[in-house]
Steps between C-alpha positions, in 0.01 A plus 500: 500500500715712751660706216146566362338575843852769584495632124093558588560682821780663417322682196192532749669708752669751238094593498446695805893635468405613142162686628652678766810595354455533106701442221782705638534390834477122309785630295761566774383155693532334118843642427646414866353103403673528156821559707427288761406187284803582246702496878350103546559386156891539545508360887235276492274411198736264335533252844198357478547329167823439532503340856212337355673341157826418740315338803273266272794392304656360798210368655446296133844371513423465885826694609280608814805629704569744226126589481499599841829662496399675216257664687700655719758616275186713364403625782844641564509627151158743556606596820781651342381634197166596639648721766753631203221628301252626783782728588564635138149538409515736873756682443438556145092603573543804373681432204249260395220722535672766331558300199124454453438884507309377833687623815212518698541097518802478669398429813242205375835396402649575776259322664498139314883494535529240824203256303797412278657294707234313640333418137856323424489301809106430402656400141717261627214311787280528158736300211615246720202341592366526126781356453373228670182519297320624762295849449336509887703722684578733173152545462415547855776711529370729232180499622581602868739792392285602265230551716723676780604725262187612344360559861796720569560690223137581426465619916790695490453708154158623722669563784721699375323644213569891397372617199754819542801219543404200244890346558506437874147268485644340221818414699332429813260255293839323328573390863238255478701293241779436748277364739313297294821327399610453865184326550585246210834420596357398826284288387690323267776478757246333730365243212872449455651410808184260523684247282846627582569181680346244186711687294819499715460155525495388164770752412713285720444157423597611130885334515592592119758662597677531158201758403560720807501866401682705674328853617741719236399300189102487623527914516704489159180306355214729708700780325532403140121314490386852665687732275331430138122485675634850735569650186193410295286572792649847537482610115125439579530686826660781317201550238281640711759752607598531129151599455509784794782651415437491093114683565632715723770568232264485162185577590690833680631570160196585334385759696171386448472414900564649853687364714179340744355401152802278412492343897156469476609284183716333626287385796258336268744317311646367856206478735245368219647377181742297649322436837209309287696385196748279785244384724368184232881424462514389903450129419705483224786659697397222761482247218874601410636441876304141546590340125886627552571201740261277357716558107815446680440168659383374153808667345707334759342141377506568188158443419398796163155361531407649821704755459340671173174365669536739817567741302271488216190465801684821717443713197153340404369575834666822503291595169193384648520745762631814357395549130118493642664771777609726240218520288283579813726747582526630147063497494475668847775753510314801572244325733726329709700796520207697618391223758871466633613870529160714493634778617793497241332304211768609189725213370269246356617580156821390579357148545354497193786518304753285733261239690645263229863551712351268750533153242847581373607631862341122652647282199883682586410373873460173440781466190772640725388244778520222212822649404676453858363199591649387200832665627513723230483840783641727227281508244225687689804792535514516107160524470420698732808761414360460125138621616608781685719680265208472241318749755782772456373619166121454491508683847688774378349584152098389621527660851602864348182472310239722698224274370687166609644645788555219829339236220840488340589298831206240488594442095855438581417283777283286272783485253754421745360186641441392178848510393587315800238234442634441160871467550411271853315272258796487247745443739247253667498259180855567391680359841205241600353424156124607670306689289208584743159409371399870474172433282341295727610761778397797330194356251210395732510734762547822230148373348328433852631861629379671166124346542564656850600839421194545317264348790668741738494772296124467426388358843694858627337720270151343571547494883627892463164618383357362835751487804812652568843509373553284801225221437545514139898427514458217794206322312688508120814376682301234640300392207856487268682308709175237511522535119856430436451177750204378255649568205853363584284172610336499169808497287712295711732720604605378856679190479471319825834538608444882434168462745691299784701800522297814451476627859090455539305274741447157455173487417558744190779311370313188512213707342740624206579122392139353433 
């Protein structure tokens, strides 16, 4: 529910930033985020899951001196590498933004440079109590720095807004990002040290001393459990860049566009195509981080049944939530486009053609958490490596196309992710022998969400002839989603154990079972 509620405000405040500084001023703040979040998948985005896998293996063969330990052997780790990075991703500011065609970011860069070290630290506070199969101070973590930094970033791109000068609001508004992430590690930092002692204490009544790891081979592990999911994380991390620099390159080469035409481009592709398109993937992302643990301890017993069980509901629930997502998207492009950014309304073709990203990109989330909790931490790499280099060639032959244009990008994402799908499932079955039950994933909810395309799209085209673009999108929103519900209830598609752990109230869930 956190993920959702950050995803949510997160795409929320890119709103009012959008509306007062267009799709060019969104471009330099897009590209410096690009940098900046390629920057945290090599220090950071690869400790939670791996802390995670390592500190719930322990704790199932109850080697709690080593769990703790472990901890701070990680925490040493992101220090290190966190502060490594922030200072490259400084220094090189420039450099980055210059590869990008975008120099005008380089201070946004600039800017998000010192928020690298404290996300690693954050990374570290964040897989070790998931780990523990705990999600509470992750989520409130999230929630808090998400919040600080939306507050922040959004007050200071008005403060210091210039239309003459786009660059130096968009740095000044980056600055919110660091503090939002100093707000998070205190928090977690406080929620930790509340059970410092409980945990100190049953660190040291563990006496197995034979198992003792010593702090060299606990950073040798962080390091090689990190390295495969750094990697995969950063091919993905490098596709959006891929994508800059390839329209700036392609789309150049036509000479059917200026150069404000092609950032203007650009800017939709960033600030709207994939703004909406990763905004229904938040739970399965969150879905990913809470099965990972929950996979290893069965793996660790030795019990397949729960094991291809976990999984098999991870990417059922996943489906439920994101194939009806990208249909509405799909349905609504141009609407929601025009409710979201009315004072820049171009892009919603763009979802048209790619909202279908949005299944393959959720199904790859919750596959490569299968994958590691199952210790196999490579196999996301290969698939992942064997996406991305699909995206070299359609990008460069659709993308010089005047008619196809920045669309080449949304095509090749689709076909990346599924490439990546595929070859996660192969590898899935070949080294575990579980074949995930992808028809009963994929089969229910695709019928419910095409009987509520059509009610939204006639319920909006009905509502258009008599309120506004506003009222109309809202209400045919509203009335889909109560379709879907019905219609999923009709056909059985929720399983109970699917219902227990939809994030809803209560009351609906009990509802959803008569």
């Amino acid at each position: 529910m956190a993920s959702i509620f950050v995803r949510l405000i997160g795409f929320l405040y890119r709103i009012p930033l959008t509306n007062r500084m267009g799709d060019e001023g969104m471009a330099f703040y897009t590209t410096a985020y690009f940098v900046y979040g390629f920057a945290i998948a090599i220090s950071s985005g690869a400790l939670p899951a791996a802390v995670s896998r390592l500190v719930s293996e322990r704790i199932a063969l109850r080697q709690y001196r080593n769990a703790h330990e472990l901890f701070n052997t990680a925490f040493i780790f992101a220090m290190a590498i966190g502060a490594g990075v922030g200072l490259v991703m400084w220094g090189g500011a420039n450099t980055f933004a210059g590869i990008f065609g975008m120099p005008e970011a380089a201070g946004a860069i600039r800017s998000l440079a010192p928020t690298v070290f404290f996300v690693a630290i954050l990374a570290v506070f964040r897989g070790y109590f998931q780990g523990m199969k705990t999600t509470i101070p992750t989520a409130t973590s999230q929630v808090i720095e998400q919040i600080f930094k939306v507050i922040f970033t959004v007050w200071f791109v008005f403060l210091f807004f210039d239309a003459a000068n786009l660059q130096y609001a968009v740095s000044r508004g980056a600055l919110g990002t660091g503090i939002g992430a100093v707000a998070g590690v205190a928090v977690v930092a406080i929620m930790y040290f509340t059970v410092h002692g409980k945990l100190r204490s049953r660190a040291d009544k563990d006496r197995d001393y034979a198992n003792f790891e010593t702090r060299r081979s606990q950073m040798l592990k962080i390091f090689f459990t990190s390295l495969p999911i750094l990697i995969s994380m950063s091919i993905y991390a490098a596709t959006s860049m891929l994508d800059i620099g390839m329209a700036n390159w392609r789309i150049g080469a036509s000479d059917a566009f200026s150069g404000e035409e092609i950032t203007a481009l650009v800017g939709q592709f960033n600030n709207k195509f994939l703004l909406l398109t990763t905004l229904p993937v938040a739970l399965s992302i969150a879905l990913s981080a809470a099965v990972l643990p929950d996979i290893t301890t069965s793996q660790v017993e030795m019990d397949n049944n729960a094991v291809r069980s976990k999984i098999n509901m991870s990417i059922r629930i996943s489906m439920i939530l994101t194939i009806p997502a990208a249909v509405g998207l799909a349905v609504l492009a141009d609407p929601l486009i025009a409710l979201l950014f009315p004072s820049h309304p171009d892009g919603g073709w763009l979802l048209v053609y790619g909202s279908v990203s949005v299944v393959f990109v959720a199904l790859v989330q919750v596959l490569t958490g299968a994958l590691q909790g199952v210790g196999k931490v490579s196999i996301p790499m290969i698939g992942a490596a064997a996406g991305v280099l699909s995206k070299i060639p359609v990008n460069y032959f659709l993308m010089y196309i005047p008619e196809i244009n920045i669309l080449g990008a949304v095509i090749s994402t689709v076909i990346c992710f599924v490439i990546a799908a595929a070859v996660n499932i192969m590898f899935l079955k070949r080294y575990t022998g579980i074949m995930p039950d992808l028809l009963g994933a994929f089969g229910k909810p695709l019928l419910a969400a095409a009987v509520m395309g059509l009610a939204v799209f006639v319920k909006y085209q009905m509502m258009a002839w008599v309120a506004s673009n506003t009222v109309a999108t809202i209400t045919a929103l509203l009335f889909g989603a109560t379709v879907y519900v019905i219609f999923m209830c009709a056909i059985r598609g929720f399983k109970h154990g699917d219902i227990d752990s939809l994030p809803i109230p209560g009351r609906v869930k009990r509802w959803m079972k008569i």
